[in-house]
TILUM-630131 format. One record per residue (C-alpha): z, x, y. Coordinates in pm, whole numbers, plus 50000, padded with zeros to 5 digits. Last residue first. Layout:
REM residues N
ZXY...
***
This chain:
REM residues 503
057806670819568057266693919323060726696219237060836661919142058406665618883060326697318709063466674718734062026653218511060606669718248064086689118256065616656018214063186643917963063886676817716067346672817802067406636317625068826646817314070766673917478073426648117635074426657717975077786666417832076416690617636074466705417898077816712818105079456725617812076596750917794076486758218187080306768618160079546802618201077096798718433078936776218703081556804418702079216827918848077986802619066080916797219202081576830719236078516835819440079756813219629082786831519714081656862619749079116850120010081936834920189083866863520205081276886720312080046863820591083726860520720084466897420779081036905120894081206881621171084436889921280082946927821227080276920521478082396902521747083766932222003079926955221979078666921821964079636913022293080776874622276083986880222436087186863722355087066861721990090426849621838088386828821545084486828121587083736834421246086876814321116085666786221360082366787021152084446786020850085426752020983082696739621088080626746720756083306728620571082296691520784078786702320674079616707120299081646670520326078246659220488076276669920206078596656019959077866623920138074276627320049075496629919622077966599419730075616580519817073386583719529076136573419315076806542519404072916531719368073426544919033075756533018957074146502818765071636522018620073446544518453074006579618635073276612818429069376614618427068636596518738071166613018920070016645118855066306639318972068106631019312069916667719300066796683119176064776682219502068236697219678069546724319391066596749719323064266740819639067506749319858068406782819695065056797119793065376785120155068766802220143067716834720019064626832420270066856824920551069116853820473066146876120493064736866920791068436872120944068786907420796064726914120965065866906121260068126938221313071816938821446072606941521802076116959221822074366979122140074297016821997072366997921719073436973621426073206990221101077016980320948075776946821054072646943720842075196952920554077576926820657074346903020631074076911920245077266890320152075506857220345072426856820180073926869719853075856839819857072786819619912071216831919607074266828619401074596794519496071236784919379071596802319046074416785218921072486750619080069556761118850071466769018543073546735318611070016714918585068056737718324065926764518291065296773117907063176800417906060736791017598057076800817719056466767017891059686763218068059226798018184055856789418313057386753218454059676772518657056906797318860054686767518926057416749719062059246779819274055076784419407055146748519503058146748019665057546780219821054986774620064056586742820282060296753420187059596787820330057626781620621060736754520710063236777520622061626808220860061346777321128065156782721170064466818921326062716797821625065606779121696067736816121828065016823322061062746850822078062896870522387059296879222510057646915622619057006931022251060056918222075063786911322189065826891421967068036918621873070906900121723074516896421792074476871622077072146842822025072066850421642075776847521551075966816621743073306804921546075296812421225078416800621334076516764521373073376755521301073036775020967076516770320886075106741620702073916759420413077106774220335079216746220319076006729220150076156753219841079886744419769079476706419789076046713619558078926727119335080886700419342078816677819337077436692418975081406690018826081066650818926077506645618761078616664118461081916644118407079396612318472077116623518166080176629417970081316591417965077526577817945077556597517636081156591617509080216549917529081766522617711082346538918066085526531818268086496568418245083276579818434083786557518659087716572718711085916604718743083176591919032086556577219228088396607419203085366622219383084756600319653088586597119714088126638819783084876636819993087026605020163090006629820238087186655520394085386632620597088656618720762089746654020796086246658021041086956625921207090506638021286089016673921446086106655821619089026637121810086356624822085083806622321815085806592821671086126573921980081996574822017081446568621661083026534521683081466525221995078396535421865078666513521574080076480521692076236475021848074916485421479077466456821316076816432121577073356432321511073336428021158074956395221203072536387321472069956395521221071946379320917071536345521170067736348221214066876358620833068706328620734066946302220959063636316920917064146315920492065136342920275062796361920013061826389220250065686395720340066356398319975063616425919915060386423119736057766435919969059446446020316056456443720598054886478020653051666472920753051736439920982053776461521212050936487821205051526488521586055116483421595055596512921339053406534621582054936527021883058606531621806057276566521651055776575021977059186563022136061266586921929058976616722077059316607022419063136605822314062476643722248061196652722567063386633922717065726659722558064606690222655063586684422981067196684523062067936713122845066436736523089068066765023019064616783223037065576797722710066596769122551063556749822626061546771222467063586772222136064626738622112060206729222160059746748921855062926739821662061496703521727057646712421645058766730821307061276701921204058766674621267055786694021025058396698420816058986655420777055476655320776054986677520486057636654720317055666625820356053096640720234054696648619898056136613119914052886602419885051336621619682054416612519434053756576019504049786578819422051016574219000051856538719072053726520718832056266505218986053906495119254053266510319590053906505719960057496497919869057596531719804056726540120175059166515220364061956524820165061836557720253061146554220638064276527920622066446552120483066096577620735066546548821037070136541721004071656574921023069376585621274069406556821499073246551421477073686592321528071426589821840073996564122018077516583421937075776613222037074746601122363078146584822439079846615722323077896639322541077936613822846081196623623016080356659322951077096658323160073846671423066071866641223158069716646222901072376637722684072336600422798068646599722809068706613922451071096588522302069126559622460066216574022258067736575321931069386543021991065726526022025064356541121720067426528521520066136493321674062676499121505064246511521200065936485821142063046463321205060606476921014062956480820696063666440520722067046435620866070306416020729069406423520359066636447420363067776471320581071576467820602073066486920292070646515920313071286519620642075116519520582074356544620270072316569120553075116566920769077386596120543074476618220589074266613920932077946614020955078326651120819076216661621092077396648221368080556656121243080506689921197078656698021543081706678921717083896708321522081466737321594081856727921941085076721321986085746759821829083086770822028085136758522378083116733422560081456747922852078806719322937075966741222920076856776222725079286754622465077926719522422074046733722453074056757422230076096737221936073646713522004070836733921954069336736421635070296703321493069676683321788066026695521846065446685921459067096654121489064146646521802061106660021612062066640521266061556606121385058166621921575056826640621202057996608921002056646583321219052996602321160053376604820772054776562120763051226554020966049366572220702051106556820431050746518520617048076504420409047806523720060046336559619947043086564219854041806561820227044386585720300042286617620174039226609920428036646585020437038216557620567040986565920783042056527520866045866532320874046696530421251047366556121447047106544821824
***
């Protein structure tokens, strides 16, 4: 069993419990991963939901992960130590993969309803967990974290791996207890270094027996309620979906009517920035997140996926972001702190401008990919591997920087607040994404690409337009946008942001 006693090697400078944390990461990940590439698969060519269902129960899922994350964040450490929580979200993630494994329509909502507790519980508690492995002023955190994140690739890679294979045997059976095998190797591994990763500092640490026993059972009831919950609001995926995007809108009344309640102009404008920057990583994640939906669709049936003697299958194109990500964050640091260095002034709502124009040209250029298809409709690879790469780019100039942003705009008191409603933004994008998935898809009766491709082409051209608008428009107000994040401290926020990017 992995336990942290690597002496000898690059972990031994690193604290109790980090190496254990890296190796939960890459099985906690393997599981979502397998989800997030095929669901939408599996719910329409396996239990024969319609695509538009399926897009819309794919919309959800997703958008409540995010949106679960701040109810994690709210339990572990109060009514649960990290361990714990995560522990029993471990649990729920496997119970929801025996009940989807048994590839039944009466299940589907029952397993989903059970993995989205455990993964929108347990993501929180793996980051807590490692920075409380450190001190305020450790420099190893970043290493850390960078690791951390390597694992969390590492996950993604195996899961759309394993999707892929699977997939094309049909067999999604073995798919999924293959997944909740991977759920229980992380089960194993944070009961093993149990002693490891006890909470340091935290309000549940500091209570007695007595107290931490009845919040537990508190605690309990809440997750057990969950499910349920999450069950009945799956089955009317199109309600749950609104209900996402009427709290995206509360959520962002409520960040200008914040920013109203401030003391000082500064603090005031910093806020306005934060709110005008959500919406445009809003805007960036409708797009993104079409990546497991209308977009996989797209290349199950309208791409030529045939090479040498083996099909490739529609998961394995998703590893092209994970590659990417991996090797070009890094490189897309290096690259902006050498402008930074010889005067180009890259900043926060210059980099978001220029994310969304990246992945609106990934999505404008596939119509040209389209108008190339062959005799067949199929359209080439290579216009996929490209979109990927424009997204991938677009995601290391607007996701590491997002959580660097709220440091530098958000006072300290918000910005707890605040940092859940940057994720939830992510969900809102994702509960978009089904819907101009459905547009894709919209009056299609056949799924010969010959009959779909200019659907396809149609929608893809729009919404890269649109974005790329967006980020046009981003641009030209970038210089009220700085001076409303304050450009005495820009130099620090750009310092900043470089770090984070890193990482």
């Amino acid at each position: 069993m992995m336990r942290d006693n690597s002496r000898g090697s690059a972990w031994s400078n690193l604290p109790e419990g980090v190496f254990a944390l890296f190796c939960i990461q890459i099985f906690s990940t393997l599981s979502f991963s397998v989800l997030y590439s095929t669901l939408v698969l599996y719910m329409n060519g396996s239990l024969g939901l319609s695509t538009t269902l399926a897009n819309s129960i794919m919309g959800v899922f997703v958008a409540f992960n995010y949106a679960l994350h701040l109810l994690g964040g709210y339990l572990g450490g109060r009514f649960f130590s990290y361990r714990s929580l995560f522990c029993i979200g471990m649990g729920a993630q496997v119970l929801g993969c025996v009940f989807l494994a048994s590839v039944s329509a009466e299940f589907l909502y029952y397993g989903l309803a059970a993995f989205l507790t455990g993964s929108g519980l347990n993501v929180t508690c793996v980051n807590c967990m490692l920075t409380q492995r450190f001190t305020p002023t450790d420099t190893r955190r970043e290493n850390a974290f960078l690791y951390n994140y390597a694992g969390m690739n590492i996950g993604f890679f195996i899961g759309f791996s394993l999707s892929g294979y699977f997939q094309l045997l049909h067999n999604y059976q073995r798919l999924f207890l293959f997944s909740s095998v991977g759920n229980l190797l992380a089960l194993f591994i944070c009961l093993y270094n149990w002693k490891a990763l006890a909470d340091v500092g935290t309000a549940h640490a500091r209570n007695t027996s007595t107290q931490q026993s009845r919040l537990f059972w508190l605690g309990m009831a809440a997750v057990v309620c969950l499910p349920i919950a999450l069950s009945h609001l799956l089955h009317f995926a199109d309600f749950a979906n609104r209900l996402v995007l009427i709290t995206g809108v509360l959520m962002l009344v409520v960040v200008y009517k914040l920013a109203g309640q401030q003391t000082t102009a500064e603090a005031r404008s910093k806020l306005y920035a934060f709110g005008v920057l959500m919406l445009a990583g809003t805007a960036f994640w409708t797009l993104f997140q079409i990546g497991p939906m209308g977009l996989t669709y797209f290349i199950a049936y309208n791409v030529e996926r045939s090479w040498m003697a083996m099909t490739i299958p529609p998961q394995w194109f998703q590893n092209i972001n994970t590659i990417c990500i991996v090797v070009g964050g890094p490189a897309m640091s290096f690259i902006l702190t050498r402008l930074r260095a010889r005067g180009v002034n890259i900043n926060i709502p210059l980099q978001f401008s220029m994310a969304l124009v990246l992945i609106g040209l990934a999505f404008a250029l596939m119509p040209v990919g389209i108008a190339t298809a062959n005799a067949q409709g199929l359209v080439s690879p290579f216009w996929v591997l490209l979109s990927f790469v424009l997204q991938s780019a677009g995601e290391l100039l607007i996701s590491p920087i997002g959580y660097a942003m709220i440091g530098a705009l958000v006072p300290g008191s918000l910005q707890g607040v605040m940092m859940g409603m940057w994720m939830l933004s992510t969900g809102v994008g994702a509960t978009l994404s089904s819907y101009s998935s459905n547009w894709m898809t919209m009056g299609q009766t056949s799924v010969d690409p010959v009959l779909t491709n200019a659907g396809y082409a149609h929608v893809f051209l729009n919404l890269g337009l649109m974005a790329m608008a967006v980020g046009l428009i981003l641009y030209l107000f970038a210089g009220r946008i700085k001076q409303w994040m304050d450009e005495k401290s820009k130099a620090q926020t750009l310092k900043t942001g470089s770090v984070v990017l890193n990482h």
